[in-house]
C-alpha positions in Angstrom: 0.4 -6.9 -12.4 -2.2 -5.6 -13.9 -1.5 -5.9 -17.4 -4.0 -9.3 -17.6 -6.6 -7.4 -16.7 -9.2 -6.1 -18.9 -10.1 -2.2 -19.3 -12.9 -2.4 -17.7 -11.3 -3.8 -14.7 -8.4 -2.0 -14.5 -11.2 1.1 -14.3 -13.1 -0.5 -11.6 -9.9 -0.9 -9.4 -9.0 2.7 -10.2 -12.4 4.0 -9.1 -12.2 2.2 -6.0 -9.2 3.5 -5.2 -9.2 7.4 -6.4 -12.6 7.3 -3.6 -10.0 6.6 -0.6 -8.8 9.4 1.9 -4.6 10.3 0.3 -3.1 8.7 3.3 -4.8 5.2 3.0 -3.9 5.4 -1.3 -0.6 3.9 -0.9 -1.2 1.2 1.9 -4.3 -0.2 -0.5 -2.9 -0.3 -3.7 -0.2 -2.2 -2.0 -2.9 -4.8 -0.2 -5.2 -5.0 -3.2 -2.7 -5.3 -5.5 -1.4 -8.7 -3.8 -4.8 -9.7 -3.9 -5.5 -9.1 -7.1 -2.3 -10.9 -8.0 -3.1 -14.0 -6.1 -6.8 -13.9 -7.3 -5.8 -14.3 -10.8 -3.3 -16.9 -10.3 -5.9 -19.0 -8.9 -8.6 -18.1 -11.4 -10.8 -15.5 -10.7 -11.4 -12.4 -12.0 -12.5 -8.9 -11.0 -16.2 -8.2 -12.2 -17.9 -4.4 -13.4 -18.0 -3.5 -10.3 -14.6 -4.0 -9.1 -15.0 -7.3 -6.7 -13.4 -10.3 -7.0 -15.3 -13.1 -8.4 -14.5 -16.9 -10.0 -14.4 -17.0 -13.3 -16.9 -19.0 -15.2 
């Protein structure tokens, strides 16, 4: 999944994620990672700062 990412995306997702409380960890990777699946099936891309954005 997120092997079509770039570095500097994959880091942003990680910082997002290393900031949440241990029990919520699990149930977000799960949700974002179906995002960001969809997200770049249908074109867009995650920017520095770890949102989702379309890609130009």
């Amino acid at each position: 999944m997120l092997q079509g990412l770039k570095n500097r995306q994959v880091k942003a997702w990680y910082a997002h994620v290393e900031q949440l409380p241990v029990q919520e960890t699990c149930e977000t990777i799960l949700i974002v990672s179906r995002q960001l699946m969809t997200a770049c099936a249908h074109g867009y891309d995650i920017n520095p700062v770890g949102t989702i954005q379309r890609k130009v």
